[in-house]
Structures are given as C-alpha cells and as structure tokens.
N, C-alpha and C positions, 0 to 999 in steps of 0.2 A: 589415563591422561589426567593429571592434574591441573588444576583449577589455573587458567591463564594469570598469573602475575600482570598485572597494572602496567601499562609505559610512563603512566602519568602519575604527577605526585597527588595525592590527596584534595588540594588546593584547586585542583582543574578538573575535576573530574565531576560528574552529574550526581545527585540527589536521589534517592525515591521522587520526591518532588517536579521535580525537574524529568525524571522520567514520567511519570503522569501525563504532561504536557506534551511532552516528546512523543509518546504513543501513543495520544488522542490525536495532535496533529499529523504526522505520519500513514494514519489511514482515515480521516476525515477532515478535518481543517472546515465546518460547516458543509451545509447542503450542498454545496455548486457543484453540478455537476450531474446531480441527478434528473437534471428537467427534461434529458431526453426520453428517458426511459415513460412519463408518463404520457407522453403523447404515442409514442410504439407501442406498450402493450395497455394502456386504457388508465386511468383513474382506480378504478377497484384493485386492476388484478397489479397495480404498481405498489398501491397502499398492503395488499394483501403481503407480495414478495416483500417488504421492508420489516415487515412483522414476522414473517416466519423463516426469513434467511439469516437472522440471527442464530433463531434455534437449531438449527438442523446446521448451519458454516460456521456461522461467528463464535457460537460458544465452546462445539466441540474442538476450533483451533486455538481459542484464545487457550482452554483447559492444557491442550496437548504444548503448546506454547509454554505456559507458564508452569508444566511439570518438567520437561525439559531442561528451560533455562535456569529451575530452583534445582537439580539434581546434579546438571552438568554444566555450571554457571563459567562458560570459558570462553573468550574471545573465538568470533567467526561462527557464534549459534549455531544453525541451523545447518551451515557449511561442515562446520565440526561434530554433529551431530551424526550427520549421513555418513560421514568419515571415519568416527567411531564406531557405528553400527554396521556398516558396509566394506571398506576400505576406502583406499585411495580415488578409484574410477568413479563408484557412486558418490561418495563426496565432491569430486570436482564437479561433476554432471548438476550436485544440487545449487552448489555455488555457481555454477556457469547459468542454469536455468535463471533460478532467480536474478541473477546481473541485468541479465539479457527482458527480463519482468522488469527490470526497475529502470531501465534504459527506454523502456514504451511508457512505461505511464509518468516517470519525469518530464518527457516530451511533452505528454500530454498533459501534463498543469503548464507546464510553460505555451502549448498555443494554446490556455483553456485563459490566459491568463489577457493573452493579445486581444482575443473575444470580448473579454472586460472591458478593456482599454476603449474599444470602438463605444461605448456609450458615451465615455466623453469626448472622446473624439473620432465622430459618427466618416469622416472621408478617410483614415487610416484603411489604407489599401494593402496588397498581400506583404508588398516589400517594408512598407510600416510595420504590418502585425510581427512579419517573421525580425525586425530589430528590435523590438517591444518582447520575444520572447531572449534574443539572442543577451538582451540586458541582464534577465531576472534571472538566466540560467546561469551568468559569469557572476554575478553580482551576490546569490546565494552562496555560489563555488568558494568565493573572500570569504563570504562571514565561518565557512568550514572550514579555512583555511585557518581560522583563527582562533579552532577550537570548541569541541563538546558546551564544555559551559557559558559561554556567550552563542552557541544556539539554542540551548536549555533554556536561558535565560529570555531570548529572544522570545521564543515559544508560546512562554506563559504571558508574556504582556500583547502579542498578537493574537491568542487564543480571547482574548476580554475584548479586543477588534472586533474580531469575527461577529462576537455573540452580540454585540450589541446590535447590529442592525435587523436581525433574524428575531429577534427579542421585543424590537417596536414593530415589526412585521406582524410577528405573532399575535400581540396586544389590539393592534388594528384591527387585522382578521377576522378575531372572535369579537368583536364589537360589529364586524358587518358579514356573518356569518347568515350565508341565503341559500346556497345551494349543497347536494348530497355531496360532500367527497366522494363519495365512491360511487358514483353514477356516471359513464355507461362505468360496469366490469371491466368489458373489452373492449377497443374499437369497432363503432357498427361497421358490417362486411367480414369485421376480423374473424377465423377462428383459434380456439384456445391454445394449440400449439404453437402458431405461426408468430401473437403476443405474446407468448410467452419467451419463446425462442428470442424474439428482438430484444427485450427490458432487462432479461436474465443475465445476458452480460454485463450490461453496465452496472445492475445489483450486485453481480460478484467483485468487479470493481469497486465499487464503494467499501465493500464490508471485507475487502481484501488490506492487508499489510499487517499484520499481530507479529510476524517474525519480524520484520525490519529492520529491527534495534538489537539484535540478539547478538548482532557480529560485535556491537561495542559492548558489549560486558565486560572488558577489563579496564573499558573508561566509566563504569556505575562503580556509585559506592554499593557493596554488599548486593551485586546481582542478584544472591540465589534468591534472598527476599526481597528486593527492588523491584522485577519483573513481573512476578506475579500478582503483587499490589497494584503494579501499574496497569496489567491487563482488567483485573477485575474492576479500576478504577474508570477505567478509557471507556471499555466498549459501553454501561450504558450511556455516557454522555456522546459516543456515535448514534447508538440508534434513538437517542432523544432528539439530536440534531439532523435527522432523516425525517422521520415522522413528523414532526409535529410543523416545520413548516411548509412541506409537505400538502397538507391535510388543509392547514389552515389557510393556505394559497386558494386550493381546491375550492375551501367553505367560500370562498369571499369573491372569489372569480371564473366567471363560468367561461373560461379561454383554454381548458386541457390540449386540445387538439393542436394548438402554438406553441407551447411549452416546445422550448431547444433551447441551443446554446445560451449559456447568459440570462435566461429567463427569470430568474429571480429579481433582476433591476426593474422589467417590466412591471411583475408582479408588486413589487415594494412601492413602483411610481403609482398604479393604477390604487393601489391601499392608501398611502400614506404622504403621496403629494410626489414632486421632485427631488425634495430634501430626502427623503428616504429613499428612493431611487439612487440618489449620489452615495449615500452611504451604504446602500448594499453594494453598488459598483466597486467601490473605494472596498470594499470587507470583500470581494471575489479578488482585490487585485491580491488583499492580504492575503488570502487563506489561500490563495495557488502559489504564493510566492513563498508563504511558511510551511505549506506542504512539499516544495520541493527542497526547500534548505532541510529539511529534517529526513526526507530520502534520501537525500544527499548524503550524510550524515552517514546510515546504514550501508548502503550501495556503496561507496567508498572504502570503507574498512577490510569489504572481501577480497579484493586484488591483494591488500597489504598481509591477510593471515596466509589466504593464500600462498603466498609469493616464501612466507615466512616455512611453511610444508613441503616448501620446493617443487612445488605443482604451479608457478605462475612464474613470470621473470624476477628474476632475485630483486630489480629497481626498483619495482613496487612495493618490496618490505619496508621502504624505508622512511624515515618521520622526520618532517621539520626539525630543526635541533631548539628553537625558540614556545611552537605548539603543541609540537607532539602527534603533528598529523599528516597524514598521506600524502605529499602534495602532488606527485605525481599520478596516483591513481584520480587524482580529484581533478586534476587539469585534465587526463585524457578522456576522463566521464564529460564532462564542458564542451569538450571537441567533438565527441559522438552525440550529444546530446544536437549541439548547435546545426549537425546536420539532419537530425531526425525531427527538429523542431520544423521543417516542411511540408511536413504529414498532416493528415487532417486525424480530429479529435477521436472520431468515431474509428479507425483502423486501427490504432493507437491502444485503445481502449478493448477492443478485440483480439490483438496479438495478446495482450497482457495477462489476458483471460486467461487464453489457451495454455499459456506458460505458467503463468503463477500456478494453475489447477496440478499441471503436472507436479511443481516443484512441492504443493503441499499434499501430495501422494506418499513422495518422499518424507516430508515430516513425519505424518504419521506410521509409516513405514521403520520410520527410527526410533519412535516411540516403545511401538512394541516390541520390536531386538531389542531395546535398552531397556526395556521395563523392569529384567531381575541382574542388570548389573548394580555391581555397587557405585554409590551413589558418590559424589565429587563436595559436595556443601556436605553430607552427613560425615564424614572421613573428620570434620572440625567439630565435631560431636550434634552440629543442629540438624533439626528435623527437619528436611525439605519437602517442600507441597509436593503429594502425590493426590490423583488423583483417586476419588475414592471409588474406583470401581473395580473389578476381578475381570480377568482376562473376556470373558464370554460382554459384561458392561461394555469395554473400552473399544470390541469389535461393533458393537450397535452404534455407539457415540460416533465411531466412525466412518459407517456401512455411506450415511447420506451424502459424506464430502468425498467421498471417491465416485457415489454413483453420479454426484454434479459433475466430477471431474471428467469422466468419462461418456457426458451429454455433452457437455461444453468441445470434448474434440471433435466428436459426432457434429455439431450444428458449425462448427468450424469446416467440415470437409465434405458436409452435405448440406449447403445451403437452401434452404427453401425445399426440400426433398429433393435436389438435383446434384449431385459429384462435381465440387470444384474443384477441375485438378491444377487450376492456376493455384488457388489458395491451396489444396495439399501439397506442390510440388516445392510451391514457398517453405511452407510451414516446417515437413521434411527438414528443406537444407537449413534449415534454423537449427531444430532438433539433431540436425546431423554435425553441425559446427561444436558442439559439444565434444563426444569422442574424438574428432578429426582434432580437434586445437590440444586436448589433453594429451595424444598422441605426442604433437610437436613438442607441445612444453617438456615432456617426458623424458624424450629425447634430449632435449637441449641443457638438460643438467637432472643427476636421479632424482625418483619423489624418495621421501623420508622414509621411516620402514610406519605401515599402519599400526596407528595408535594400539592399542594392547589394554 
C-alpha cells in the first residue's frame, strides 16, 4: 500500500511543529487530571507509577508508534496498520476499539472540564455542568471543522496557557517545601494491591494517546519524519508535566488524602493566594478544552479512511469542499459525545483503560508482522526510524505493555477480588459490537480486497 496522497494542499496542512504541540496535547494538556490517583493509591506509590509507567508503557509505545508511522507513513495509522498486518476484520476491530477509546475519554475532558468550571462558579448544579460540557464539546467540534492547521496552531498558543499556572505553582511550592512527597507509600489500612489496582488506571490514562495523530498523516507535512520527532519531542514534556507538580503540590501541602477532582485549583489557591487559584482553574478549563479539540482531530479521521476501505458507510468518506474535513464524522462524534457527557469521570476513565489496552495489543501486534515488510518512506530512497532492536529486543520492549494490558482486563472483571458480571457483561457487548457492526457494514456494500 502506498503512502496515502494528501487531500489537502500544502498550505493547510500541519508542521513537524505544529505536530510537537498536537501530540503533547493529545495525551496531556498539563496535570489535570491526575489528583485522583494520589489519594487511591497513596503519595509514594502515585509518584513511584509516574516514574516507571513511562519506561515499561510510554516509551516502548511511543518507539513502536514512531516506527510504524516513519515506515508506513499513510492516513488512518494505526487503523491501517492492523489492516496491513492482518486484513480487513482485524483492522476494522482496531479502528472500532480505538473509536470506541476515544469516545470515553473525550467525554471525559468535557465533564472534567464542568468540574473546573464549578470554582468559579461554586452553585453550577448537574444540569449547569452537563451545558458547560455540551459547549466545549460543539465548540471544539467548529474549530475541527475548520481544519488541521488552525487546531495546530491553536495548540501551541494554549500549550504556553497551560504552563503558565503550573510554572508559578511550582516556583511557590519549592519556596515552602515542608513535607515528604512520598510519605505515606500507600494509604494507611491500604494493601499494595488494592492501591495499586485503584491509581493504575488512571496512570494508564494519562500516559495513554501516542497513536492519536497517526489517522492524520496525509494532513502532516513529511509524516514519516514528522512523527517521530514529535513523539520523541512530546513524551518528556508529559512526564515533566506529571511529576513535577505533582511532587511539588505534595512538598507544600500536607492534604494528599483530598486530592480529586479539580484539585489543583485547591492546591494553587492554598500556595499561591486566589490569583493562582483562578488561573489554574482558567488553565484546567484550557487544557480539557485543547485536549479534546486535538482528539477530536484524531478520532474523526477514522470513520473518513475507513469509509474510504469500504469497511464504514461510504458518507463518511467525505470532506468539506472549503476545509478538507470530515464533517459528518465530526458532527456524529458531538452527538455521541453530547450523550455520554452524563457519565461520571471515574467510569469514563475506566472503560478507556480497558479498551485503549486492548487496541495497543494490536499495535504492537502490527509491528511485528510488519517489521520485515518493505518499508513505504524508504521506497522514496529515505531511511525511516527503526527501531534499534532485533526480534528477541523488540519481544522484551514489549512483554510489559501486554502484561498491563492483560491486568487492566483482569481488575476490570474482578473487582476488588470478586467477579463483576455486571461490568463483564457490559464490557463483552462493547467488545462484541466490533465484529457485530463490521459484519453489517460488510454486507451493506463489499470491503476493498486487503492491502498486499
């Protein structure tokens, strides 16, 4: 399969730069988000996951990510990946998972976003929060409607938002730096399992989305080395932006045990007066609002290649004649969004787990069936990033994200050590809507013959 041809002219299309931003935001957008995990599983063992789910998830996918999309640099990533590597069934499967991942944790910036909102305006009740999310959700939905490089651009001037309130956080902190970050470990009562089980989700949440971007590669200039500049660029200023305010919250304020929703407005107020307080509120509205426009962004494209492989409804292939973009896939993401925006944080946050883990089983699944085809960027004579490791490496690199993957459905279906079969039976017909829907599509018009 050759290298997906562009829809867009030169002129509209994103940067290396502009992807930098795009892929930082995408799976970070600042701290928010993390403050529940340290009250679940403790101070220590919160700081400890932040520092070693990098090594063992973050790095070996961002690697497997940016070999991928530097060898096979072709609109619908990761979708086209499994497609390549598998056929038609397992491709759709990988693009329906992930959809179905990016449809929970969208939700969940948009009510993480309502949660904000209530600091300034403390009597916003349920029917307030869920108009407050139903805004940001329509409201992103426009700026995608109006194209890759004015959210690229977006990005990067929200991205200098973010930072700045986390940045006089920080500086406060270590000026009244009194107690152990990482004292207790665990929650006293807790044991090691039970904390870790709670925090580990929302850890994988955090340091989840490195694919995201990968369906637009025919809107990057020069993917095959766009991507992987950008991944190697992104992740550490994620896990700089985990740690360190984090830690320094930790140092300054002995309240771990209250850490939830929103809690960094707290933390900012109790550091750094009111005025800091507002403006971290103000930077959680930004950084849920810019992390969902730039998932937006990803999550939208798959209906459109989809649709294009004749594995989705053919209406969905189709593009603004003015932007160049999905408009139908992007209005019906808005409509399921706008009802899933009901949900509370924490459920939201849990489904996405379980699914994103599946969908990057898949990845690396595709990696290695693809690792001795020939390559899509070398075919134009350049050398695409491979990973520097030999078959026996690239199984180690990858041993720890499958055996998460397979803990995460585990605490999914055995909560607390006890069989939910409400949540298996849920879970199932999620998993089961995959084949069931690829069936229909199938039928309703043939799939393409698999790539070759």
């Amino acid at each position: 399969m050759p290298e997906t041809p562009s829809h867009l002219p030169p002129r509209r299309r994103a940067g290396t730069f502009h992807l930098v931003f795009l892929t930082y935001s995408v799976i970070c957008s600042g701290a928010y988000g993390l403050e529940e995990m340290v009250s679940s599983s403790g101070p220590g063992l919160s700081v400890l996951m932040m520092v070693l789910l990098p090594v063992v998830w973050s790095i070996p996918l961002c690697l497997a990510c940016a070999e991928l999309a530097a060898r096979f640099p072709m609109e619908g990533g990761y979708y086209r990946w499994a497609r390549l590597a598998f056929g038609d069934f397992v491709g759709y499967q990988a693009g329906w998972l992930v959809g179905l991942a990016n449809l929970a944790t969208n939700a969940a910036f948009a009510v993480l976003f309502a949660n904000y909102l209530r600091w300034f305006y403390p009597g916003l009740g349920p029917t307030g929060g869920y108009l407050a999310a139903l805004a940001v959700v329509w409201g992103t939905t426009l700026l995608n409607i109006l194209g890759i490089r004015l959210v690229g651009t977006t990005a990067v001037i929200l991205t200098g938002v973010i930072f700045l309130p986390f940045l006089f956080m920080a500086i406060g902190g270590l000026m009244q730096w009194q107690y152990n970050p990482l004292t207790p470990f665990i929650p006293p009562g807790a044991t090691l399992p039970s904390a870790l089980g709670q925090g580990l989700m929302i850890a994988l949440w955090l340091y989840s989305g490195y694919e995201k971007l990968t369906p637009n590669a025919g809107e990057i200039e020069n993917p095959s080395r766009a991507f992987p500049i950008a991944l190697a660029c992104a992740l550490p200023m994620v896990i700089g932006s985990y740690i360190v305010p984090a830690v320094v919250g930790l140092a300054a304020c002995d309240d771990w045990s209250h850490w939830g929703e929103a809690h960094f407005a707290v933390l900012s107020t109790l550091i750094g007066g009111r005025w800091l307080g507002a403006l971290m509120t103000f930077g959680g509205l930004v950084s849920n609002a810019c992390i969902l426009m730039v998932t937006t962004l990803g999550s939208s494209r798959l209906p459109m290649v989809m649709a294009e492989d004749r594995l989705f409804p053919a209406a969905f292939g189709r593009t603004g004649r003015r932007y160049g973009t999905p408009v139908l896939s992007l209005v019906t993401g808005a409509v399921l969004l706008s009802a899933l925006c009901r949900a509370r944080f924490v459920t939201l946050a849990g489904f996405f787990s379980m699914v994103q883990v599946l969908a990057y089983v898949l990845i690396y699944a595709s990696l290695w069936r693809l690792r001795d085809r020939p390559t899509e960027a070398g075919a134009t004579g350049e050398r695409p990033f491979t990973i520097p490791l030999g078959r026996a490496g690239l199984m180690l690199m990858m041993a720890p994200g499958v055996l998460i993957a397979l803990w995460v459905v585990a605490q999914r279906f055995w909560n607390g050590g006890v069989l939910d079969l409400k949540v298996m039976v849920l879970d199932l017909a999620v998993l089961a809507s995959g084949p069931a829907t690829y069936l229909v599509f199938r039928r309703s018009g043939a799939a393409s013959p698999p790539p070759a």
